[in-house]
mmCIF file of the N, C-alpha and C atoms, coordinates in Angstrom:
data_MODEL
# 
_entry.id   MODEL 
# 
loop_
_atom_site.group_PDB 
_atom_site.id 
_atom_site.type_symbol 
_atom_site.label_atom_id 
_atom_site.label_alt_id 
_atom_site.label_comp_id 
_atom_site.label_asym_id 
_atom_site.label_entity_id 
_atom_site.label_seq_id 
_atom_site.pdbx_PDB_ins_code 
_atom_site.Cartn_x 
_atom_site.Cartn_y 
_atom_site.Cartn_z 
_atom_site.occupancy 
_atom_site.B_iso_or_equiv 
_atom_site.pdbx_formal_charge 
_atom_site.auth_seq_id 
_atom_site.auth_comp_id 
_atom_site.auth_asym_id 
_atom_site.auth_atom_id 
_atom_site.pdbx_PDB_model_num 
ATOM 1   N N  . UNK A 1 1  ? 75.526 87.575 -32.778 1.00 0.00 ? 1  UNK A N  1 
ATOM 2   C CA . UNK A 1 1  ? 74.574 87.297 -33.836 1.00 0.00 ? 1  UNK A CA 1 
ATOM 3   C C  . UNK A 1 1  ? 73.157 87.382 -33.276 1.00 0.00 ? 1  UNK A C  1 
ATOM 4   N N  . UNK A 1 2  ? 72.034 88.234 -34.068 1.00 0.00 ? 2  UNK A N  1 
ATOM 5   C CA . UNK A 1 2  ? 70.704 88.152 -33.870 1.00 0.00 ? 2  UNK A CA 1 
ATOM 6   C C  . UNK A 1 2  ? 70.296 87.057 -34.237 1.00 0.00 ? 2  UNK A C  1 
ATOM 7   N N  . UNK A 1 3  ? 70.527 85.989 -34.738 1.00 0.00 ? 3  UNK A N  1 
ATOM 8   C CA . UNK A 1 3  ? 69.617 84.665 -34.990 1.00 0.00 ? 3  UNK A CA 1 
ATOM 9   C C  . UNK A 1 3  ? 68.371 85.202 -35.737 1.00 0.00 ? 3  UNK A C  1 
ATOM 10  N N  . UNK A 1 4  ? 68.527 86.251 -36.741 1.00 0.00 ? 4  UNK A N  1 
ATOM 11  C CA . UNK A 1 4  ? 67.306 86.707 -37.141 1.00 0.00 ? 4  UNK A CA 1 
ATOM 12  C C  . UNK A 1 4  ? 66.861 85.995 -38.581 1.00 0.00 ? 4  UNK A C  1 
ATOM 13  N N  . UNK A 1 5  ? 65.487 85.296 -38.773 1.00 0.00 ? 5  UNK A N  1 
ATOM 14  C CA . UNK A 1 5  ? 64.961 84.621 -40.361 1.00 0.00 ? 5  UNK A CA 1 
ATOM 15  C C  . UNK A 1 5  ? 64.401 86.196 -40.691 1.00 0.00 ? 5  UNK A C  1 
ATOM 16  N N  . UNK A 1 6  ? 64.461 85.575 -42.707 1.00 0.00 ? 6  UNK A N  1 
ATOM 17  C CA . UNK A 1 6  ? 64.657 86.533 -42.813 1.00 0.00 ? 6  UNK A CA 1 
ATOM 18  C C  . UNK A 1 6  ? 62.823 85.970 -44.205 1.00 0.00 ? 6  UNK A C  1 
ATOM 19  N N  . UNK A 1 7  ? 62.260 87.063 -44.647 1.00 0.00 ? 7  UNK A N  1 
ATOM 20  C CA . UNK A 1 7  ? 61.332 86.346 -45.638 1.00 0.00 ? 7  UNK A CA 1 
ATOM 21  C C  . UNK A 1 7  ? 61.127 87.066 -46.438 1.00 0.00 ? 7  UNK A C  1 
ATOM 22  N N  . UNK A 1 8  ? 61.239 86.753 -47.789 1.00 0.00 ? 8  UNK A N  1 
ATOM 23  C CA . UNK A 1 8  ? 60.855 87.428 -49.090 1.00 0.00 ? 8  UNK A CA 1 
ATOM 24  C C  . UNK A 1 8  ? 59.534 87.190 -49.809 1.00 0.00 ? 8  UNK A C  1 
ATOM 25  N N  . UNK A 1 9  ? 58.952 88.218 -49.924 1.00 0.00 ? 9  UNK A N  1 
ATOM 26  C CA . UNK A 1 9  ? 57.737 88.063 -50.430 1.00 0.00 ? 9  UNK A CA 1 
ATOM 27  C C  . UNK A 1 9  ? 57.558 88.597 -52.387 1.00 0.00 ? 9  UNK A C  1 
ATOM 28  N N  . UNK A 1 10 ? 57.260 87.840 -52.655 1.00 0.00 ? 10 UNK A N  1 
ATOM 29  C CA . UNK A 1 10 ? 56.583 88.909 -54.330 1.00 0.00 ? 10 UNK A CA 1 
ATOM 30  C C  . UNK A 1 10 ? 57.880 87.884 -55.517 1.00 0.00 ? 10 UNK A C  1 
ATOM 31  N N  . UNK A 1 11 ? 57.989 86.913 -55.002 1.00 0.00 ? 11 UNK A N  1 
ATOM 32  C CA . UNK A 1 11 ? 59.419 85.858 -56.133 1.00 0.00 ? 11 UNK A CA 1 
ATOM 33  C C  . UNK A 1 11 ? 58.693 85.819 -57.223 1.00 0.00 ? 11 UNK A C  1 
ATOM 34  N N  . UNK A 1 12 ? 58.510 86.267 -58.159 1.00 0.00 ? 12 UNK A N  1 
ATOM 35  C CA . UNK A 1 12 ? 58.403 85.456 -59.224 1.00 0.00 ? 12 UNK A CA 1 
ATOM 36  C C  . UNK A 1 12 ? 59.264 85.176 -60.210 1.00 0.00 ? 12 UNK A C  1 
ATOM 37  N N  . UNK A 1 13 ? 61.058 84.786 -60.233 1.00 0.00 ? 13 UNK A N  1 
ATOM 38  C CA . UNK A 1 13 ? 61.593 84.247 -61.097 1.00 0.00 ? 13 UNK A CA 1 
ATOM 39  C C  . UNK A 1 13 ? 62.471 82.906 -60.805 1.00 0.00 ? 13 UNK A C  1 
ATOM 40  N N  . UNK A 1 14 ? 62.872 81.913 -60.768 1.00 0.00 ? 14 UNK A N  1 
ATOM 41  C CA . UNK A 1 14 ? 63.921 81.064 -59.917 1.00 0.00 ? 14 UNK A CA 1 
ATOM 42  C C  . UNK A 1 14 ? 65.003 81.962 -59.916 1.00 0.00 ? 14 UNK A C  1 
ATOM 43  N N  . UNK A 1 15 ? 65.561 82.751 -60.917 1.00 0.00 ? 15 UNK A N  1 
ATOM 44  C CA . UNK A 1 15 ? 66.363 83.643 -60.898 1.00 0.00 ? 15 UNK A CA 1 
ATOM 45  C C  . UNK A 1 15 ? 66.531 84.471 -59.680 1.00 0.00 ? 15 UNK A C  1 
ATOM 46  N N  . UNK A 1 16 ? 65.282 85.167 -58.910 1.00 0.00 ? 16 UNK A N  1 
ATOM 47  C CA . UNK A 1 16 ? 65.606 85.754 -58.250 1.00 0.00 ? 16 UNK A CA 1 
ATOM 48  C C  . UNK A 1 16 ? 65.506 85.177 -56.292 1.00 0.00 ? 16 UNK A C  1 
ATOM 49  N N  . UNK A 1 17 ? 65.148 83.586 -57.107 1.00 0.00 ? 17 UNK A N  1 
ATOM 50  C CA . UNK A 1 17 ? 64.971 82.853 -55.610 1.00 0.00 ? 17 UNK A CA 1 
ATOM 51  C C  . UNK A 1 17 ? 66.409 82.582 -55.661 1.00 0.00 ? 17 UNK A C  1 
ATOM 52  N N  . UNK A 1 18 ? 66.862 81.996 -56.353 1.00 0.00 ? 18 UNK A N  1 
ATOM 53  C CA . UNK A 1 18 ? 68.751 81.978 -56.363 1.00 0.00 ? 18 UNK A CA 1 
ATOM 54  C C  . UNK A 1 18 ? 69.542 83.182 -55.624 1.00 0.00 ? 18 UNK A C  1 
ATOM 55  N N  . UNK A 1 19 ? 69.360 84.254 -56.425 1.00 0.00 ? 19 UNK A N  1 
ATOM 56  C CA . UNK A 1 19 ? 69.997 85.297 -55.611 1.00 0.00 ? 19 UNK A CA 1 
ATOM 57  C C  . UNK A 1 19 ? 69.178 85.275 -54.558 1.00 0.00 ? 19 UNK A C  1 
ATOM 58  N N  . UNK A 1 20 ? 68.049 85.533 -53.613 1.00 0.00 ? 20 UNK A N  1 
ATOM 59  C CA . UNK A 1 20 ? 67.477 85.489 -52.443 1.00 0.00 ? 20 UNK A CA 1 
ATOM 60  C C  . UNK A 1 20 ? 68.476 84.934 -51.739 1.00 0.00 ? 20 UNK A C  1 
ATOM 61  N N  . UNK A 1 21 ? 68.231 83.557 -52.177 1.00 0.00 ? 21 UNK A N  1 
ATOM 62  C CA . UNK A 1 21 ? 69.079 82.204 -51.276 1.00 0.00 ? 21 UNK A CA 1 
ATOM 63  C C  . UNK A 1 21 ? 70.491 82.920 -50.870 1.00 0.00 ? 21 UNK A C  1 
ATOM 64  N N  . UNK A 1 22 ? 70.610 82.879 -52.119 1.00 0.00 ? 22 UNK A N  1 
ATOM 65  C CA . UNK A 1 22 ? 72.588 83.324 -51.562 1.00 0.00 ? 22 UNK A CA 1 
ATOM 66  C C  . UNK A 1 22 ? 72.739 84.181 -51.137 1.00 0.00 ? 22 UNK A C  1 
ATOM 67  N N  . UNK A 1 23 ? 71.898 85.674 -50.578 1.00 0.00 ? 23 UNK A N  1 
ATOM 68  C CA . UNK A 1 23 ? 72.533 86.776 -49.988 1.00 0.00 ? 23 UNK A CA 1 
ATOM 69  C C  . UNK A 1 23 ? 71.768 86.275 -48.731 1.00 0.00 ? 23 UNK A C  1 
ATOM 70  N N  . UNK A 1 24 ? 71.104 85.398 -48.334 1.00 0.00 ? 24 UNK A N  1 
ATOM 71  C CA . UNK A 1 24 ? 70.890 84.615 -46.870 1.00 0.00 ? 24 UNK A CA 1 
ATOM 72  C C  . UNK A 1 24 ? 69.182 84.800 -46.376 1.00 0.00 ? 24 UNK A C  1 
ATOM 73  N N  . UNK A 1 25 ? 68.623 84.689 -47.566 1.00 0.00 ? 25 UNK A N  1 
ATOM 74  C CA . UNK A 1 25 ? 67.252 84.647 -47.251 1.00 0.00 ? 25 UNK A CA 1 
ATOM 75  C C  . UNK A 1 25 ? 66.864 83.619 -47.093 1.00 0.00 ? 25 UNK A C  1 
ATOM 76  N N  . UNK A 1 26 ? 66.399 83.253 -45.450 1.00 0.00 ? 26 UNK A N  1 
ATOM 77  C CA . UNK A 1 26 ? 65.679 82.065 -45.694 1.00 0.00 ? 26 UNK A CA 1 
ATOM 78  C C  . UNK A 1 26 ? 64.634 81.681 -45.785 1.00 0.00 ? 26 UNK A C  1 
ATOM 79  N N  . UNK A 1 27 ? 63.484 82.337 -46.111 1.00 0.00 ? 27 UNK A N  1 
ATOM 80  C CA . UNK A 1 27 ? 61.813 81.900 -46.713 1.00 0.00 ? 27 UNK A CA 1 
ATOM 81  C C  . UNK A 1 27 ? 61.559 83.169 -47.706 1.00 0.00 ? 27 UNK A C  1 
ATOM 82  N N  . UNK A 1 28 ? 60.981 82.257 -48.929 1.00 0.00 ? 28 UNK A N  1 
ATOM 83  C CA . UNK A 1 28 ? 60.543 82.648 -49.987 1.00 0.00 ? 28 UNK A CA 1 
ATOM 84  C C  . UNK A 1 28 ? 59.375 81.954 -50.269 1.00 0.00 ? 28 UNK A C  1 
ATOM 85  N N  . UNK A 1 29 ? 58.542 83.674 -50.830 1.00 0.00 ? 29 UNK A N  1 
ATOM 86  C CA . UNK A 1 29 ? 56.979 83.367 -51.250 1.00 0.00 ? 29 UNK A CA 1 
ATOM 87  C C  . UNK A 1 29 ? 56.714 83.675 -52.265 1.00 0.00 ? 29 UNK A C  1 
ATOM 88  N N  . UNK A 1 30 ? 55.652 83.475 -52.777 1.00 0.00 ? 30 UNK A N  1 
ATOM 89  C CA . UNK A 1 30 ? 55.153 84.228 -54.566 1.00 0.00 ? 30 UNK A CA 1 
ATOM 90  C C  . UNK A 1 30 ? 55.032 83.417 -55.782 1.00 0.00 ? 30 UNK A C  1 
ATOM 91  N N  . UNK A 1 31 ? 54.913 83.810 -56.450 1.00 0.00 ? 31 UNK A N  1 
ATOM 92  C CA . UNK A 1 31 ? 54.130 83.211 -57.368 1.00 0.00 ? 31 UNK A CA 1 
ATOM 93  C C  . UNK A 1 31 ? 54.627 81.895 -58.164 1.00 0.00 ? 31 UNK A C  1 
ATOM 94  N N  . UNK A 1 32 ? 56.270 82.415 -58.053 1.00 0.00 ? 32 UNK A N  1 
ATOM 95  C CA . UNK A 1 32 ? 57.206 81.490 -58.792 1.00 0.00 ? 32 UNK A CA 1 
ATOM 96  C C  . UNK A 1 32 ? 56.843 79.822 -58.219 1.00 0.00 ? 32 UNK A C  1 
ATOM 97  N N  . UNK A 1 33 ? 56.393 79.857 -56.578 1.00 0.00 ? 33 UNK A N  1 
ATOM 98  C CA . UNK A 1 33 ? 56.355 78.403 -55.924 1.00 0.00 ? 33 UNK A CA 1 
ATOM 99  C C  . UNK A 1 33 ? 54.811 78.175 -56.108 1.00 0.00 ? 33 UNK A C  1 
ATOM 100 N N  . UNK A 1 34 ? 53.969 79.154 -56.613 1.00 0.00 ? 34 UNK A N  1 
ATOM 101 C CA . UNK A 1 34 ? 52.074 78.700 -56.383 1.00 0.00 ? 34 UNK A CA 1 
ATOM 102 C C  . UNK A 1 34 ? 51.135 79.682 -56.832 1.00 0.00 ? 34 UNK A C  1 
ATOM 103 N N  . UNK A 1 35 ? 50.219 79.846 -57.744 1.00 0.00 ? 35 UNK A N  1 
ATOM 104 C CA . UNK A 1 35 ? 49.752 81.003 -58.103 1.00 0.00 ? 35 UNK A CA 1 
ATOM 105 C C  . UNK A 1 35 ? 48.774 80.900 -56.736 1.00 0.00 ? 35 UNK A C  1 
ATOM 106 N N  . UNK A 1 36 ? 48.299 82.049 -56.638 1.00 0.00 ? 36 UNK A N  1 
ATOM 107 C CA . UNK A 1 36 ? 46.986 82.266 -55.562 1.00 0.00 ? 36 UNK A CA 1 
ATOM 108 C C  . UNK A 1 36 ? 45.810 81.308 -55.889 1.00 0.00 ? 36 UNK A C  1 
ATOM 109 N N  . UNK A 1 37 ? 45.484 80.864 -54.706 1.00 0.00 ? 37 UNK A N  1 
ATOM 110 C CA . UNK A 1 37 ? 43.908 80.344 -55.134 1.00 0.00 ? 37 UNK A CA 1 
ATOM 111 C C  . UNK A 1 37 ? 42.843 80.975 -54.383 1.00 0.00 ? 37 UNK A C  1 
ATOM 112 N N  . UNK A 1 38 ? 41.419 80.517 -54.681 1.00 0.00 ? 38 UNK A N  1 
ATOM 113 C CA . UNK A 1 38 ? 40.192 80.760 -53.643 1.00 0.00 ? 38 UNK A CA 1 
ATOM 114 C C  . UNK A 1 38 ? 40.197 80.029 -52.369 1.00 0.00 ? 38 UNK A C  1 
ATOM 115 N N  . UNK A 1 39 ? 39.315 80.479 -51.631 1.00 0.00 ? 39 UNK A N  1 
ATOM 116 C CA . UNK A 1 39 ? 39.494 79.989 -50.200 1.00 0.00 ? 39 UNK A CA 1 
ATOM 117 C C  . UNK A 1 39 ? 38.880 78.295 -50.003 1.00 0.00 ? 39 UNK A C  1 
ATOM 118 N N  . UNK A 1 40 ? 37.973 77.915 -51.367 1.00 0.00 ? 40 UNK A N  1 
ATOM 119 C CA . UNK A 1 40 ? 37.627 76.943 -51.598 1.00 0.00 ? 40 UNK A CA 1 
ATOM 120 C C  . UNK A 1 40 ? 38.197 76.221 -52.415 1.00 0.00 ? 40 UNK A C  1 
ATOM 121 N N  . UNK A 1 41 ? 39.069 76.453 -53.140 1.00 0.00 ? 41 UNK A N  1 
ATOM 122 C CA . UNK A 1 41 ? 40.342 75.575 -53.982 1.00 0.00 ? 41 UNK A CA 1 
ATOM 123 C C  . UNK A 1 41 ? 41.156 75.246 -52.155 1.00 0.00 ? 41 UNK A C  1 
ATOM 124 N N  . UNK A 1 42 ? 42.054 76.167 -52.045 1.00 0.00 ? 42 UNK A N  1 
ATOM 125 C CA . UNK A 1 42 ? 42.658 76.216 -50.604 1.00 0.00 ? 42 UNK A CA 1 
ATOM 126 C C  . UNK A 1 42 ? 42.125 74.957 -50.052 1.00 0.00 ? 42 UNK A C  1 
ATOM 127 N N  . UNK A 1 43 ? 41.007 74.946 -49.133 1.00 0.00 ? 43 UNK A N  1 
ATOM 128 C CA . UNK A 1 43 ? 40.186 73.917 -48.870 1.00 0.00 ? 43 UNK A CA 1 
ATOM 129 C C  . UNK A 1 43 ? 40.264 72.174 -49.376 1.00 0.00 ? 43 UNK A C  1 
ATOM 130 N N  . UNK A 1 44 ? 40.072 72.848 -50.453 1.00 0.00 ? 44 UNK A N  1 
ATOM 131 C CA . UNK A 1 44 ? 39.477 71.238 -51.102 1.00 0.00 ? 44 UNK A CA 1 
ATOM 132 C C  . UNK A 1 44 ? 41.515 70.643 -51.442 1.00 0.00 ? 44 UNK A C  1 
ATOM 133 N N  . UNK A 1 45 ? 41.914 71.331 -51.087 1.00 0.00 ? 45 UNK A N  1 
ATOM 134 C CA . UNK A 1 45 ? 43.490 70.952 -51.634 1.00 0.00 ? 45 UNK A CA 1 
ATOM 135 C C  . UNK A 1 45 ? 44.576 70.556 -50.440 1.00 0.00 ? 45 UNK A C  1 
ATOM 136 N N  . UNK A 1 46 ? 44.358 70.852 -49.671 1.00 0.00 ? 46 UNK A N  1 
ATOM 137 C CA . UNK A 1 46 ? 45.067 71.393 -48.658 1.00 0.00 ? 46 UNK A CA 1 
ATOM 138 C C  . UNK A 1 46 ? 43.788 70.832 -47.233 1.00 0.00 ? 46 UNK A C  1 
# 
């Protein structure tokens, strides 16, 4: 086994974070978990 993570970028449905999950993806990004912000929202939030 490569011990390899694996990351999906561009989710936007739970639908397709479900299937992600189960064919063995383990990090998911996009919109479905956070829309984008400015570097000063970012900031003041975080």
């Amino acid at each position: 086994k490569l011990k390899l993570k694996f990351i999906a970028e561009g989710v936007e449905t739970f639908e397709q974070a479900d299937y992600l999950k189960d064919v063995g993806i383990h990090y998911l990004q996009g919109y479905v978990f956070g829309r984008p912000v400015s570097i000063n929202e970012f900031i003041e939030n975080f």
